[in-house]
C-alpha positions in Angstrom: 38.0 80.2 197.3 34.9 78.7 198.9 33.6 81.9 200.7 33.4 82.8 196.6 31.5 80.0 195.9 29.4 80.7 199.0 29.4 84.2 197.8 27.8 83.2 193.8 25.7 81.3 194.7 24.2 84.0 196.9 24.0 86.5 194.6 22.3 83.4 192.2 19.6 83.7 194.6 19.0 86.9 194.8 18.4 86.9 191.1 16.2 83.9 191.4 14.2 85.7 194.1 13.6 88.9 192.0 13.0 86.9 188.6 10.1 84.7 191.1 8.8 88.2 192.3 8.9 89.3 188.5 10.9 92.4 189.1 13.5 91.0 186.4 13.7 88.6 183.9 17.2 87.0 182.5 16.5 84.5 180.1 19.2 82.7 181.4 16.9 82.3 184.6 13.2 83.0 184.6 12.0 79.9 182.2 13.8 77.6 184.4 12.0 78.8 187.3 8.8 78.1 185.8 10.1 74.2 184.9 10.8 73.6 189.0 7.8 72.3 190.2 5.4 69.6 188.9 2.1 71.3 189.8 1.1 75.1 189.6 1.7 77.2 192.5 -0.3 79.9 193.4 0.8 83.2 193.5 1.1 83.8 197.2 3.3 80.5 197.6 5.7 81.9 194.9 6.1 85.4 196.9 6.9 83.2 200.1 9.3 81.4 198.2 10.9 84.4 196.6 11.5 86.1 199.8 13.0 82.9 201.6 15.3 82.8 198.5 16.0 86.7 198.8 16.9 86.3 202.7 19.0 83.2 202.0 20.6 84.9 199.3 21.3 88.1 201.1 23.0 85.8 203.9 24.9 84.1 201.5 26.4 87.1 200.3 27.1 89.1 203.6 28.6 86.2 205.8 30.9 83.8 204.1 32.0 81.8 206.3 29.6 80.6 209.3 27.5 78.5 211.0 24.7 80.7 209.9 25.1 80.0 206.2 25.4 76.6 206.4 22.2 75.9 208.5 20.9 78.0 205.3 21.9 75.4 203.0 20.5 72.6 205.7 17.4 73.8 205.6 17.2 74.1 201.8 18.7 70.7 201.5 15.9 69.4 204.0 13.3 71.4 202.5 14.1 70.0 198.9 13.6 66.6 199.6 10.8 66.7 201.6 9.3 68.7 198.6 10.8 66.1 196.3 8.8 63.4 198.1 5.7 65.3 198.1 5.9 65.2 194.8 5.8 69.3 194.6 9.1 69.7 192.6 11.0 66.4 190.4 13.0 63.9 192.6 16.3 64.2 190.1 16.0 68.4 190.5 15.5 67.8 194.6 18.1 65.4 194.9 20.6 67.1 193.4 19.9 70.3 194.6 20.0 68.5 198.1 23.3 67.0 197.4 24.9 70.6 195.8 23.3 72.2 199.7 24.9 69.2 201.6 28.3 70.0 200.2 28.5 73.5 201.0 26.7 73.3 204.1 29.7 70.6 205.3 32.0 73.3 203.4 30.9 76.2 205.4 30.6 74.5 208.9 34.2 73.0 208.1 35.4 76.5 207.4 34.2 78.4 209.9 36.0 76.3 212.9 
């Protein structure tokens, strides 16, 4: 059941990724993109962005269950927050994105021992 969960949320970001490098748009995902962060970001940042979220993505789906997927979700946890405190993205979006990464980070590092 969790290497599922593992496995949506991976394919979630390889949407997100695409819809950031405007090779799709789903109107289920594309304007809340563009609500993420609290300043503009230039295009080049976006790109970097969008491939980071391909890669994780593309791990996420390939390796359910391993150490490698949850430092993934460390490092966006880590990542959010410190963005959240920069003041880049909205403390409520950072923290619960944070806390959502924390969980399934734990989840896969429990699972794959």
């Amino acid at each position: 059941m969790f290497g599922y969960v593992v496995f949506l949320d991976g394919v979630y970001d390889v949407l997100c990724a695409l819809c950031m490098l405007n090779v799709l748009w789903l109107p289920v995902i594309s304007p809340r993109l563009a609500s993420v962060f609290c300043r503009p970001v230039d295009p080049m940042t976006m790109r970097c962005l969008a491939y980071w979220t391909l890669t994780n993505g593309l791990v996420r789906c390939s390796v359910r269950r391993d150490n490698l997927v949850g430092y993934t979700y460390a490092i966006e946890a880590m990542s959010c927050i410190v963005e959240g405190y920069a003041g880049n993205i909205s403390m409520g979006q950072a923290a619960f994105v944070m806390c959502v990464s924390c969980v399934l980070c734990y989840g896969s590092w429990s699972k794959s021992r």
